[in-house]
C-alpha positions in Angstrom: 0.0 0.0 0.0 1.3 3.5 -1.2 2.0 6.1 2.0 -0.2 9.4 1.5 2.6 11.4 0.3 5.0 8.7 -1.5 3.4 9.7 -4.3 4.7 13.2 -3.8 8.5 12.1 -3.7 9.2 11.2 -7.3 8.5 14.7 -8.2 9.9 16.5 -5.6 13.2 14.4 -6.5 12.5 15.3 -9.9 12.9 19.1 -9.1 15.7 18.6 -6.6 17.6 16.6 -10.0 16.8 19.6 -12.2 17.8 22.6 -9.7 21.3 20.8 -9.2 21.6 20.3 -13.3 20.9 23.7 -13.4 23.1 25.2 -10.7 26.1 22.9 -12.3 25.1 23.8 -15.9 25.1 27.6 -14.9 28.1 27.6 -13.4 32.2 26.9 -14.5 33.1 24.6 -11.7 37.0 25.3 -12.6 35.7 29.2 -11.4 37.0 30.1 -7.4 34.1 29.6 -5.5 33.2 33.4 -5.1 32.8 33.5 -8.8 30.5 30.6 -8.9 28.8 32.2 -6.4 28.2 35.6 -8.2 27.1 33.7 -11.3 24.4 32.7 -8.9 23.2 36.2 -7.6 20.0 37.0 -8.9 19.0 33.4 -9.6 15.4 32.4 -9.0 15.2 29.1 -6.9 12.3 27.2 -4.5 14.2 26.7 -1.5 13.5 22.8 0.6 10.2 24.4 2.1 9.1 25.6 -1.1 9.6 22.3 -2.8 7.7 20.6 0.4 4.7 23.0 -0.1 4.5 22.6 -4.0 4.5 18.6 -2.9 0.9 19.1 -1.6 -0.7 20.1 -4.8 -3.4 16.9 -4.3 -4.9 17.6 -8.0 -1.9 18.9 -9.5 -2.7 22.2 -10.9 0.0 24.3 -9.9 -2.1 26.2 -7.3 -2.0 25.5 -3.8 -5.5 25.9 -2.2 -5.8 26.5 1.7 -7.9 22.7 1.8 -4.6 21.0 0.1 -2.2 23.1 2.1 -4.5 21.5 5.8 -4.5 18.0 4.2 -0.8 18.2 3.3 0.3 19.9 6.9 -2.0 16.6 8.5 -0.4 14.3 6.3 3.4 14.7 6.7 2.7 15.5 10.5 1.2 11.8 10.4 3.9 10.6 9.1 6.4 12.3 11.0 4.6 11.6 14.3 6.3 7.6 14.2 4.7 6.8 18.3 1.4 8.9 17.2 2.2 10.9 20.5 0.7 14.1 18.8 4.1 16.0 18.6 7.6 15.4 17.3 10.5 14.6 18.9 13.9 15.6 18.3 14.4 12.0 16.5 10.8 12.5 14.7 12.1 15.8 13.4 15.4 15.0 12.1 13.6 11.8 10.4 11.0 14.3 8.9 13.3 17.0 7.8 15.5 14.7 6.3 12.8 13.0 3.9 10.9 16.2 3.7 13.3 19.0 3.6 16.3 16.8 1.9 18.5 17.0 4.9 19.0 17.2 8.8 19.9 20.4 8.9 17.8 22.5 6.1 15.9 25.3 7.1 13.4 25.5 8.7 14.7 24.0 11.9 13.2 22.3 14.4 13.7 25.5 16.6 11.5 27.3 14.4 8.7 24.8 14.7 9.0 24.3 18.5 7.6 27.6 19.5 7.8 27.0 23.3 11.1 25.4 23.0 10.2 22.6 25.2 12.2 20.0 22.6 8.8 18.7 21.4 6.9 19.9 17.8 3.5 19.7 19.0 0.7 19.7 15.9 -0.5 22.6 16.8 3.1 24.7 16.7 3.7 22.2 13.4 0.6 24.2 11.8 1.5 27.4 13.3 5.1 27.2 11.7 3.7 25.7 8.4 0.9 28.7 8.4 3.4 31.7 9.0 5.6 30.0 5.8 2.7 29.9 3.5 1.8 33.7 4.8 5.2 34.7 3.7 5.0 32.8 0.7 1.3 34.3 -0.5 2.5 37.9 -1.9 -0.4 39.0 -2.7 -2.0 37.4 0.1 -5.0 35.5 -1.8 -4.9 32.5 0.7 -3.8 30.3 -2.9 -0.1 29.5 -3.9 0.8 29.6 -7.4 4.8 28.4 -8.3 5.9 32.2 -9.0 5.3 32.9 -5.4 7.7 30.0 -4.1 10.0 30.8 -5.7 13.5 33.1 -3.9 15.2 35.1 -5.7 19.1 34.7 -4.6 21.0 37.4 -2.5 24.7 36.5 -2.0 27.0 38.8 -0.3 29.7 39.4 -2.0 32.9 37.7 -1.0 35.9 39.9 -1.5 38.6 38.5 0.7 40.9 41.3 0.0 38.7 43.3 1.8 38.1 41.0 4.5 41.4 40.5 4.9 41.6 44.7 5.2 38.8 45.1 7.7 40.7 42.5 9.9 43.9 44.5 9.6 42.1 47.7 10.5 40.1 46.1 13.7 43.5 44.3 14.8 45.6 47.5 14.2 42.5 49.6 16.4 42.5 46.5 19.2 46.5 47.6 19.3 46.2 51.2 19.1 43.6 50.9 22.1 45.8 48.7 23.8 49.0 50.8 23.9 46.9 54.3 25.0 45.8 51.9 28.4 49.5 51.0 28.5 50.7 54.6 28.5 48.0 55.8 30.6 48.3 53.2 33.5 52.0 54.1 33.0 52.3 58.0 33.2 
């Protein structure tokens, strides 16, 4: 028998395979990092959550309506919740994130779910989180996701070590400088 969402996992894998082809494709991996980095900037990309959310599209329409978005939130809470204790555990989470999210450690966290930081992810905080996402989401605040709006643009600082390596210099030399005026004053 097919799990609710296993369905959902061939193409959210599918999507995961086509953002990496086109981050690799898009970018000369013989570049220093920074450059491959700047040929990112500007980039439009669905970050882990994004992909999760566009999972629940039930009739596959490209729209996300608020009665998919509660079916999908009950659904991978389900499945998350392994000892059906109505919250997640740390163990729950990491499992969850990891099959949901692609890894342990993607964002959103588990400290953004567990609101009352009690080291459980009660349904109701699971909800909560998944709510305030899809609110940030909705642009134009419709209650219905459409792909444009899960989509990020990409904002990369800049990474100039010569300038890094200048601003250390300067906040060394001014640690010194602060240093030696103590020295003299304690000594005069």
């Amino acid at each position: 028998m097919m799990r609710p969402l296993a369905r959902y996992r061939l193409p959210v894998i599918a999507v995961f395979a086509l953002m990496n082809t086109a981050c690799t494709s898009t970018g000369d991996s013989k570049l220093p990092p920074a450059e491959q980095l700047s040929q990112l900037q500007g980039r439009q990309v669905s970050p882990p959550i994004g992909l999760l959310l566009a999972g629940m599209d039930a009739n596959q329409d490209a729209t996300l309506t608020q009665d998919e978005l509660q079916s999908g939130f009950e659904t991978i809470f389900a499945i998350g919740d392994k000892d059906e204790s109505q919250s997640l555990n740390g163990t729950e989470f990491t499992q969850w994130s990891e099959v949901y999210l692609g890894e342990t450690y993607t964002m959103p966290s588990m400290m953004n779910f567990d609101l009352d930081q009690n080291m459980l992810v009660s349904k109701q905080e699971f909800g909560a989180t998944l709510d305030e996402i899809v609110s940030r989401f909705d642009r134009n605040a419709d209650g219905v996701l459409v792909r444009t709006e899960l989509l990020t643009t990409l904002n990369i600082p800049s990474l100039d070590p010569e300038k890094m390596r200048r601003e250390m210099e300067a906040e060394m030399r001014k640690k010194m400088e602060e240093t030696m005026r103590r020295r003299r004053a304690g000594a005069g």
